[in-house]
CHARMM-style PDB file with segment names, atoms N, HN, CA, C and O in Angstrom:
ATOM      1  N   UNK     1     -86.709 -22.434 -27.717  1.00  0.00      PROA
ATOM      2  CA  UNK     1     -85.761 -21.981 -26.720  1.00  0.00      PROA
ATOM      3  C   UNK     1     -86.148 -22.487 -25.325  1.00  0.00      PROA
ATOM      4  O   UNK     1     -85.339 -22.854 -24.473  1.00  0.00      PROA
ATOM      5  N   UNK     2     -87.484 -22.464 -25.193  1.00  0.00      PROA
ATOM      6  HN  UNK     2     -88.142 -22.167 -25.885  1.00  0.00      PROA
ATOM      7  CA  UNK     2     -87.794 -23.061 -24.006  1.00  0.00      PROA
ATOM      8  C   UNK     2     -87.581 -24.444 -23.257  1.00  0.00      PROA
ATOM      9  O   UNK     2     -87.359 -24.810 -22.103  1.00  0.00      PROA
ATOM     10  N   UNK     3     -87.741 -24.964 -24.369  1.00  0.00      PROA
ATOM     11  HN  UNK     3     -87.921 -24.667 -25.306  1.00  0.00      PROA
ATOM     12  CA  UNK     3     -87.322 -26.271 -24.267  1.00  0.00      PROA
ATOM     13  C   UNK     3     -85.841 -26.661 -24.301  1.00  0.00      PROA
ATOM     14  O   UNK     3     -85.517 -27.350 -23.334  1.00  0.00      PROA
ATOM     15  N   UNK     4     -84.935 -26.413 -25.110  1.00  0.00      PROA
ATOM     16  HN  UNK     4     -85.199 -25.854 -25.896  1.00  0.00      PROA
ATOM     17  CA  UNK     4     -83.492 -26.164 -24.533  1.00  0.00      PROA
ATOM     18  C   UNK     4     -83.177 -26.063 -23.571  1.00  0.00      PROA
ATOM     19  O   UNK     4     -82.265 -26.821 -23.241  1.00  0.00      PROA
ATOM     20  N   UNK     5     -83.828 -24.874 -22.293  1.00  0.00      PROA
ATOM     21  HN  UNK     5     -84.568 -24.258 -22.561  1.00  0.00      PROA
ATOM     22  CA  UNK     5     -83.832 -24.728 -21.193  1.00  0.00      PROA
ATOM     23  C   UNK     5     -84.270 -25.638 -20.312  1.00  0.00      PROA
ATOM     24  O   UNK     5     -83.654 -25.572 -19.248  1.00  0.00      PROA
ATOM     25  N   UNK     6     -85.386 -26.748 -20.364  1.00  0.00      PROA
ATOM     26  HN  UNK     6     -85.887 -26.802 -21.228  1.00  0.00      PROA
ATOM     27  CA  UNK     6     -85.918 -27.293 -19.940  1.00  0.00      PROA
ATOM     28  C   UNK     6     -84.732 -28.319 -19.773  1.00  0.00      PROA
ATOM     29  O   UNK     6     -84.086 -28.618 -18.769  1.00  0.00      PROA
ATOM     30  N   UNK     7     -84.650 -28.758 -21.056  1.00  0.00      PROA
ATOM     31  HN  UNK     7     -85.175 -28.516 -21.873  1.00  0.00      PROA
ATOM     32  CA  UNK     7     -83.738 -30.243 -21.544  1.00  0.00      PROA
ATOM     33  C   UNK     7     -82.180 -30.046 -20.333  1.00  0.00      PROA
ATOM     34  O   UNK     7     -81.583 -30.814 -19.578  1.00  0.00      PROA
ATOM     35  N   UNK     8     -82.053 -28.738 -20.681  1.00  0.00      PROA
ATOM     36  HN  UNK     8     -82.537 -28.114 -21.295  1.00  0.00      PROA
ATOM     37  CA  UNK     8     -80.362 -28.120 -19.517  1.00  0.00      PROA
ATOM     38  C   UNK     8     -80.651 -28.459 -18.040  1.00  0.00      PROA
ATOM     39  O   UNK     8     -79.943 -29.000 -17.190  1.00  0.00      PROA
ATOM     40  N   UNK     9     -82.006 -27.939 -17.993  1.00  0.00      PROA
ATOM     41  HN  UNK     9     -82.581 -27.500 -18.684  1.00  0.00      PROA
ATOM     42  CA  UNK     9     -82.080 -28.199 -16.329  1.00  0.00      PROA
ATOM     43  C   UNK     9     -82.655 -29.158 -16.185  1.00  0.00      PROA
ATOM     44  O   UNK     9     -82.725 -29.241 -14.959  1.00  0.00      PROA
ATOM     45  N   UNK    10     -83.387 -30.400 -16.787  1.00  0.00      PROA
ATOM     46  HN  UNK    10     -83.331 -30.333 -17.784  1.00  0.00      PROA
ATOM     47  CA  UNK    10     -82.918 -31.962 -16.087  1.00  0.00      PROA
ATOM     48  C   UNK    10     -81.897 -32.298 -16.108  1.00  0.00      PROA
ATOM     49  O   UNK    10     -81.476 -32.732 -15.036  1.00  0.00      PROA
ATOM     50  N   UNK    11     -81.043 -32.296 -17.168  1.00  0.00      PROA
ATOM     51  HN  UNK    11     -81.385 -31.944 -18.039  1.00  0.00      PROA
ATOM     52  CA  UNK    11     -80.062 -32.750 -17.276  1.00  0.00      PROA
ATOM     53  C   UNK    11     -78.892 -32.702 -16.189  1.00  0.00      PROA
ATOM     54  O   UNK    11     -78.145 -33.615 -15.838  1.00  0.00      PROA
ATOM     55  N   UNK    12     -78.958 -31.162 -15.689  1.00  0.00      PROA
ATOM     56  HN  UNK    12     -79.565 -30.421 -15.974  1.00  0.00      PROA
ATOM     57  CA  UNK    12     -78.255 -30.790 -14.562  1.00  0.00      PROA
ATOM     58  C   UNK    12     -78.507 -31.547 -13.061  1.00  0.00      PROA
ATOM     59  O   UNK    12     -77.736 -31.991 -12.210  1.00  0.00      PROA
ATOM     60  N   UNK    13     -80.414 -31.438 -13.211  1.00  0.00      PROA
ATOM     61  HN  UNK    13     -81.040 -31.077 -13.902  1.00  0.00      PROA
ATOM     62  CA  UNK    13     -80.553 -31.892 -11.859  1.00  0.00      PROA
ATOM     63  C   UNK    13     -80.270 -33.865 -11.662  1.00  0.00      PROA
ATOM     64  O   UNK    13     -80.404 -34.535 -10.638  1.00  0.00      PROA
ATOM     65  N   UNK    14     -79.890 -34.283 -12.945  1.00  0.00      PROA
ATOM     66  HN  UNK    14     -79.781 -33.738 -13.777  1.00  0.00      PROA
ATOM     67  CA  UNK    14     -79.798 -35.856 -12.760  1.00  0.00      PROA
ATOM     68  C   UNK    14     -78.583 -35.579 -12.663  1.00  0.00      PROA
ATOM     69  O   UNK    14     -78.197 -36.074 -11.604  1.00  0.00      PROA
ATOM     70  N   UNK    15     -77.697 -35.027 -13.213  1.00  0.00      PROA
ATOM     71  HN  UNK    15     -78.011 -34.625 -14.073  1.00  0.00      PROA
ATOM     72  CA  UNK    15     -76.151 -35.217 -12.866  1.00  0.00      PROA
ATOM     73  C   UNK    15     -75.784 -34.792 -11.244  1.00  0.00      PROA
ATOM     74  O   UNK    15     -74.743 -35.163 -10.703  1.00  0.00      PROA
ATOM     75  N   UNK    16     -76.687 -34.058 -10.653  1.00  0.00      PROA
ATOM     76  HN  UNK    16     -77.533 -33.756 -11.092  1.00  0.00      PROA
ATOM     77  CA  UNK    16     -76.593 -33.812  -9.463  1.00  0.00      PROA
ATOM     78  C   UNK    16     -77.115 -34.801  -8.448  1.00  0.00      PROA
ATOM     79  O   UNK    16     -76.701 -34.603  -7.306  1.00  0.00      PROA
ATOM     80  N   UNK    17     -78.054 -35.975  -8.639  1.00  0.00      PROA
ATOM     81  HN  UNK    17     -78.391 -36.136  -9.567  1.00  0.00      PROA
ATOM     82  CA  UNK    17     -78.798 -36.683  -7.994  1.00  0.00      PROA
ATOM     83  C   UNK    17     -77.661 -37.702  -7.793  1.00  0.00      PROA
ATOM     84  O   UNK    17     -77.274 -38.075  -6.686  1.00  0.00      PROA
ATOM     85  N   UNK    18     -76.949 -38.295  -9.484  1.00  0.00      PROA
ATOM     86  HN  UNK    18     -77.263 -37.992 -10.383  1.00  0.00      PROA
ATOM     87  CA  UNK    18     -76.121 -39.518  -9.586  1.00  0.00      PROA
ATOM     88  C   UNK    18     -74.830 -39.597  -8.796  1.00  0.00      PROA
ATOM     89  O   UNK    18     -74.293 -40.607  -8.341  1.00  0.00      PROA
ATOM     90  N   UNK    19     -74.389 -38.174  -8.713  1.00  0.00      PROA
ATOM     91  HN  UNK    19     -74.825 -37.354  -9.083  1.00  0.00      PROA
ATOM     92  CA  UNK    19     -73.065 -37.662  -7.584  1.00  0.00      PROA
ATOM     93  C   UNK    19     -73.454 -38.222  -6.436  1.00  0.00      PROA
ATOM     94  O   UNK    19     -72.604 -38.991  -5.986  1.00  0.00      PROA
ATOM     95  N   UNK    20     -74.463 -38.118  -5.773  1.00  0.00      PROA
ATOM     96  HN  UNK    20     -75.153 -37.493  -6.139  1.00  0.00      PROA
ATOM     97  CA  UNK    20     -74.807 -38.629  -4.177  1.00  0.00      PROA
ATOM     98  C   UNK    20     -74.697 -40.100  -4.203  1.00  0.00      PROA
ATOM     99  O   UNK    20     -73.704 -40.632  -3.706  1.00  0.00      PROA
ATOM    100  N   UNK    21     -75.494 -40.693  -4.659  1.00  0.00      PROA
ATOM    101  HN  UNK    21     -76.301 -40.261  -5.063  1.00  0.00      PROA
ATOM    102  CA  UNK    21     -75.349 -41.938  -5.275  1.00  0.00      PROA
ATOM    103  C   UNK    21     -73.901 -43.202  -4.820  1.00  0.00      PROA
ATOM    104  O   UNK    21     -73.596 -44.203  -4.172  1.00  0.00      PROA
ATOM    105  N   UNK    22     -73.430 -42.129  -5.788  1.00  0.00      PROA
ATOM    106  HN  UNK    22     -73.678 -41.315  -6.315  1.00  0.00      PROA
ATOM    107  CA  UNK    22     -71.819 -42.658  -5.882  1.00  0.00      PROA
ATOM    108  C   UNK    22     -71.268 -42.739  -4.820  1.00  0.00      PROA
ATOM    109  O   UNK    22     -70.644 -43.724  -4.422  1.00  0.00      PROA
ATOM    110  N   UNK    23     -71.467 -41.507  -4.121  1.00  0.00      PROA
ATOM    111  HN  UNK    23     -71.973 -40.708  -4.445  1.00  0.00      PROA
ATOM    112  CA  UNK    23     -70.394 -41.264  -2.851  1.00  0.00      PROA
ATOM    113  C   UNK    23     -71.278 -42.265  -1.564  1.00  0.00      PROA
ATOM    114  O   UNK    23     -70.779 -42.628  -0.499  1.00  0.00      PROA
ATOM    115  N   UNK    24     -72.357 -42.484  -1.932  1.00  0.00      PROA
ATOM    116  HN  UNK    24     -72.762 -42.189  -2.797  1.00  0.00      PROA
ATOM    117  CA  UNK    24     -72.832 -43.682  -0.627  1.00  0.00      PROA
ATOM    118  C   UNK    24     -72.312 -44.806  -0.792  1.00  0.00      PROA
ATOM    119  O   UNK    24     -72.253 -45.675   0.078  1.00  0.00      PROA
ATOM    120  N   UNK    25     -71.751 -44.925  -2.286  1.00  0.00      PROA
ATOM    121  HN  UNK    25     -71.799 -44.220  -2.993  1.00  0.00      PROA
ATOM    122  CA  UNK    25     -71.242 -46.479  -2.804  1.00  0.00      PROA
ATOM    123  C   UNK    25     -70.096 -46.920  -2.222  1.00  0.00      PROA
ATOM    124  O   UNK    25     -69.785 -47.923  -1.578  1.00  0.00      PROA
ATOM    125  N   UNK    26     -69.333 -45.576  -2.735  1.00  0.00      PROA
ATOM    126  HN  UNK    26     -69.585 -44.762  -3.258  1.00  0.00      PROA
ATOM    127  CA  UNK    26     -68.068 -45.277  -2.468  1.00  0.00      PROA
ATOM    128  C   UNK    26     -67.802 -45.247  -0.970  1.00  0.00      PROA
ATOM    129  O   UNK    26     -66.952 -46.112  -0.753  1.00  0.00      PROA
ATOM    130  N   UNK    27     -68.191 -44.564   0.297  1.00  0.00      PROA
ATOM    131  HN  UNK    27     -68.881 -43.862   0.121  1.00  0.00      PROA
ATOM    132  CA  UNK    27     -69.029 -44.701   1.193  1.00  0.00      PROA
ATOM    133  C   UNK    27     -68.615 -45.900   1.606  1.00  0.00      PROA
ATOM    134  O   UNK    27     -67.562 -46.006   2.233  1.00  0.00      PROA
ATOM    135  N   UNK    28     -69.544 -47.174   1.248  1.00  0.00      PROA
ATOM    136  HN  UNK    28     -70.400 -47.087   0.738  1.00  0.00      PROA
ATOM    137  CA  UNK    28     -69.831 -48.457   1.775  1.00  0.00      PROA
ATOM    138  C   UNK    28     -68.269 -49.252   1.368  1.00  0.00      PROA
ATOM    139  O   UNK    28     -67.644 -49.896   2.211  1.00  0.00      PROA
ATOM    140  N   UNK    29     -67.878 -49.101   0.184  1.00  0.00      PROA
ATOM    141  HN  UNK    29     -68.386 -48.578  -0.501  1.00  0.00      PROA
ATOM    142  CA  UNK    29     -67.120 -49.789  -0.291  1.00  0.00      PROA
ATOM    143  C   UNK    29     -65.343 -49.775   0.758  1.00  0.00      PROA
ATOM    144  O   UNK    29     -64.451 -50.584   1.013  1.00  0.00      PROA
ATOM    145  N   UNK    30     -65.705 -48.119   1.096  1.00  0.00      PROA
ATOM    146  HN  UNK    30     -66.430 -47.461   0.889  1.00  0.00      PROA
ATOM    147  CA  UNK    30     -64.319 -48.351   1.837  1.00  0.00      PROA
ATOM    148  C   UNK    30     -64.380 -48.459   3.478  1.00  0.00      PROA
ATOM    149  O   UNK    30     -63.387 -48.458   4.205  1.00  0.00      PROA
ATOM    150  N   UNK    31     -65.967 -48.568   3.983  1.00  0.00      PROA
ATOM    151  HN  UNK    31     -66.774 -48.569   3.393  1.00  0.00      PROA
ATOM    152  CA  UNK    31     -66.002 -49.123   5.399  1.00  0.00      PROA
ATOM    153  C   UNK    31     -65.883 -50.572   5.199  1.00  0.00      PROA
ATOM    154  O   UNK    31     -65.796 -51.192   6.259  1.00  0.00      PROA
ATOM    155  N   UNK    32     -65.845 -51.506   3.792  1.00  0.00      PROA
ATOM    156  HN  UNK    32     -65.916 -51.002   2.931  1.00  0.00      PROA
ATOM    157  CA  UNK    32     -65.749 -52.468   4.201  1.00  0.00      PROA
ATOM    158  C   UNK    32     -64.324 -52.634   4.212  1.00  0.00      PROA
ATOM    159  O   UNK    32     -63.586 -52.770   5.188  1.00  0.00      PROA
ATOM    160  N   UNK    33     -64.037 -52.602   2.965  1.00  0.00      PROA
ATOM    161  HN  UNK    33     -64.637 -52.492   2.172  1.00  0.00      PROA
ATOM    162  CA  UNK    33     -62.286 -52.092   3.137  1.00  0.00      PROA
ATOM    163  C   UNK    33     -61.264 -52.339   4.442  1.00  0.00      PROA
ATOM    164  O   UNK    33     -60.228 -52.896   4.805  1.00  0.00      PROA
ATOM    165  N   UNK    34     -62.134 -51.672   4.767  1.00  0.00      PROA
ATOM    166  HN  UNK    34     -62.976 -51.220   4.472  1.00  0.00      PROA
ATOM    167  CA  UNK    34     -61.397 -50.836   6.208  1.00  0.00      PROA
ATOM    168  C   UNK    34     -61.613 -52.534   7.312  1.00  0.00      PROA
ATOM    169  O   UNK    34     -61.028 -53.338   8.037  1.00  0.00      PROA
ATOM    170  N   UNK    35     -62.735 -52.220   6.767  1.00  0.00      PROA
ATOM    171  HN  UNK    35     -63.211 -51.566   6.178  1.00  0.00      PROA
ATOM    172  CA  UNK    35     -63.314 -53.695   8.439  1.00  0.00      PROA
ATOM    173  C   UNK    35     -61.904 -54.893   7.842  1.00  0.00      PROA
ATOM    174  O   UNK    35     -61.153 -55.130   8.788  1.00  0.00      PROA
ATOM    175  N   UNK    36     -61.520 -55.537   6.680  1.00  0.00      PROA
ATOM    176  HN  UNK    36     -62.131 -55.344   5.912  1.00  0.00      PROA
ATOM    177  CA  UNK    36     -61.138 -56.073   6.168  1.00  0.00      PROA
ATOM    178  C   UNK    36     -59.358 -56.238   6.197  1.00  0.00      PROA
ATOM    179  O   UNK    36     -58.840 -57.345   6.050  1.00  0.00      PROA
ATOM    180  N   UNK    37     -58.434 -54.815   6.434  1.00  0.00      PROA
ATOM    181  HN  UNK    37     -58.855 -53.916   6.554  1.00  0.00      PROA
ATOM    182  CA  UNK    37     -57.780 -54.365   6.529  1.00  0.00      PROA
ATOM    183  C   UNK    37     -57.614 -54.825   8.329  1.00  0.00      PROA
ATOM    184  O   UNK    37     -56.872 -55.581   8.956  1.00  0.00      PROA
ATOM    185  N   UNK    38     -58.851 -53.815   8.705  1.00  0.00      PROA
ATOM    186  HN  UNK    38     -59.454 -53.202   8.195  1.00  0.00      PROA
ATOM    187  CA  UNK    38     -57.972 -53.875  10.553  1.00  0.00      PROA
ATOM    188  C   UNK    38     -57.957 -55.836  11.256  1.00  0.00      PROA
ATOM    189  O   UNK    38     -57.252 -56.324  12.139  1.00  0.00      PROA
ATOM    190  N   UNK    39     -59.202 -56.580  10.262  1.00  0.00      PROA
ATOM    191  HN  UNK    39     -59.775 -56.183   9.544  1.00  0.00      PROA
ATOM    192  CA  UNK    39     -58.804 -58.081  10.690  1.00  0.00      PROA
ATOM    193  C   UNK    39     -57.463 -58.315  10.379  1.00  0.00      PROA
ATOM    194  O   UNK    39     -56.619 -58.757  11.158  1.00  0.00      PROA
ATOM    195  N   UNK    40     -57.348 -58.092   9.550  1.00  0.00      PROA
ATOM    196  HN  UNK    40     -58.034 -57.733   8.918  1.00  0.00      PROA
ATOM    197  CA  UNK    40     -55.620 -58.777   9.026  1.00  0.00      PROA
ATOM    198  C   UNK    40     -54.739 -57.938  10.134  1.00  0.00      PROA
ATOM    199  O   UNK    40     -53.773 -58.563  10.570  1.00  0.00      PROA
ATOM    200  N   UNK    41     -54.879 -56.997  10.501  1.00  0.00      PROA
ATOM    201  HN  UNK    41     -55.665 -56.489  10.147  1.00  0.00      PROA
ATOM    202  CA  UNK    41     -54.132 -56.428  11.209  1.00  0.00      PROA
ATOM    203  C   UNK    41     -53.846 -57.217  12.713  1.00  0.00      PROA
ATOM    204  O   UNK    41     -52.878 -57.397  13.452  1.00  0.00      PROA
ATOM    205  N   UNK    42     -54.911 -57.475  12.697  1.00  0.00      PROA
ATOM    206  HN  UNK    42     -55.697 -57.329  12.096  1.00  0.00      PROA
ATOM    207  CA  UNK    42     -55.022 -58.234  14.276  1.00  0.00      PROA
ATOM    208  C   UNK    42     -55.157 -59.201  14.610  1.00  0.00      PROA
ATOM    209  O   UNK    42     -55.326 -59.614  15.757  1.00  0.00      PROA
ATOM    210  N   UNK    43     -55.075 -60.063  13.060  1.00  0.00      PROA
ATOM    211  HN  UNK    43     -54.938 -59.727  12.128  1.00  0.00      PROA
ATOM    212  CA  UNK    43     -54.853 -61.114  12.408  1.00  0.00      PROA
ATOM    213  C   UNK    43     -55.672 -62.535  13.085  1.00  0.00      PROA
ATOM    214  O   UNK    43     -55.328 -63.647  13.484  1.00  0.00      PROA
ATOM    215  N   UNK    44     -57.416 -61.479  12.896  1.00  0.00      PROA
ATOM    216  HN  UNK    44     -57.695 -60.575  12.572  1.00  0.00      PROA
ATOM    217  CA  UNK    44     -58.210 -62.459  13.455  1.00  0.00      PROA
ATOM    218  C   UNK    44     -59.185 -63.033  12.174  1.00  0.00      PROA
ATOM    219  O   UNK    44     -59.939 -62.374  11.459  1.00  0.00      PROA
ATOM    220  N   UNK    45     -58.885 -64.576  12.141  1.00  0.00      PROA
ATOM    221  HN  UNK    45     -58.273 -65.112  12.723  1.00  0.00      PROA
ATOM    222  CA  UNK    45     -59.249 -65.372  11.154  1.00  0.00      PROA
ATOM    223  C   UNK    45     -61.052 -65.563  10.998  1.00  0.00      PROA
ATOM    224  O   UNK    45     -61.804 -65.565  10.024  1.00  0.00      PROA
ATOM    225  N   UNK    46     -61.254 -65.709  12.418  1.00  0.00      PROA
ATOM    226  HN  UNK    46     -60.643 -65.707  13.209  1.00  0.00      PROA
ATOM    227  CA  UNK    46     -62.899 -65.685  12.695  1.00  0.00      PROA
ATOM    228  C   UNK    46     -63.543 -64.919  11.981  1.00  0.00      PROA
ATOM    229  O   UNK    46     -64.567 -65.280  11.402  1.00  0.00      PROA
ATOM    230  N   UNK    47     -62.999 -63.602  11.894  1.00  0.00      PROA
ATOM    231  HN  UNK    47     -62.168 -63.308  12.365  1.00  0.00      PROA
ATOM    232  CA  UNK    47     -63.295 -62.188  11.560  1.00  0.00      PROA
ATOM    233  C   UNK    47     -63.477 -61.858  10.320  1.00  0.00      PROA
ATOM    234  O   UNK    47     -64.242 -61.033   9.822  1.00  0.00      PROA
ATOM    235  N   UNK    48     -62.383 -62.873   9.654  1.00  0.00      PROA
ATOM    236  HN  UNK    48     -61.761 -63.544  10.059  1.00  0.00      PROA
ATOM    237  CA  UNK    48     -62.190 -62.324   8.287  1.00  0.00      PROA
ATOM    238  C   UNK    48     -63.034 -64.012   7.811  1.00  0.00      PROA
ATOM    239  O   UNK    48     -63.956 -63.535   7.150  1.00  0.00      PROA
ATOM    240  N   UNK    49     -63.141 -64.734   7.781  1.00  0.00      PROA
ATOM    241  HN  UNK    49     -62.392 -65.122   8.318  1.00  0.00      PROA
ATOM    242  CA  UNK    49     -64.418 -65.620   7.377  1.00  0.00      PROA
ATOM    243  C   UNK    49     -65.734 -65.767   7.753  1.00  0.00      PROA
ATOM    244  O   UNK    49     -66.373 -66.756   7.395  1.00  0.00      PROA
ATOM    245  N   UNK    50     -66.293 -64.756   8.543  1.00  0.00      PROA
ATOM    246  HN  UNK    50     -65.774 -63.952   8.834  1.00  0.00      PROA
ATOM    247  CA  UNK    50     -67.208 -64.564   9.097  1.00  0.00      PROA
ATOM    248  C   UNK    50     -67.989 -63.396   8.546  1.00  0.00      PROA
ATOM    249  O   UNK    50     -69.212 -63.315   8.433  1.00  0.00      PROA
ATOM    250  N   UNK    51     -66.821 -62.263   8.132  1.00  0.00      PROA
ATOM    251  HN  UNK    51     -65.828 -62.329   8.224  1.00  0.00      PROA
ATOM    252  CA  UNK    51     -67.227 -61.082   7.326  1.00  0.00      PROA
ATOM    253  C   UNK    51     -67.062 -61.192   5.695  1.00  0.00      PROA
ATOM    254  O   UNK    51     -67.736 -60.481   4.950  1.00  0.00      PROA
ATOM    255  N   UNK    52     -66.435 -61.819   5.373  1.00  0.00      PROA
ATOM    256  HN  UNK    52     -65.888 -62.397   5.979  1.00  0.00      PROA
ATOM    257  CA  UNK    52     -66.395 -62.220   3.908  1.00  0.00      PROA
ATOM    258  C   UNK    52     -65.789 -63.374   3.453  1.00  0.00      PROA
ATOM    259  OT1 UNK    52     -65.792 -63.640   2.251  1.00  0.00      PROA
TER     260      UNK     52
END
């Protein structure tokens, strides 16, 4: 039984670690997004071959 318990609460605390994770990814993925979006907007070419 003890061990059941054991096995529950890593299990919990990695599913809790991998959530943070994500959301820094997630995070990064839509500041670039974004940088990517407002060049076109302002439709500066420098900007957008310079950043990706």
């Amino acid at each position: 039984m003890k061990k059941l318990v054991l096995i529950l609460t890593l299990t919990l605390c990695f599913d809790c670690f991998s959530q943070e994770v994500e959301t820094a990814e997630v995070a990064a993925v839509k500041s670039v997004v974004n940088q990517f979006f407002e060049s076109l907007e302002k439709l500066d070419i420098v900007l957008i071959k310079h950043r990706f």
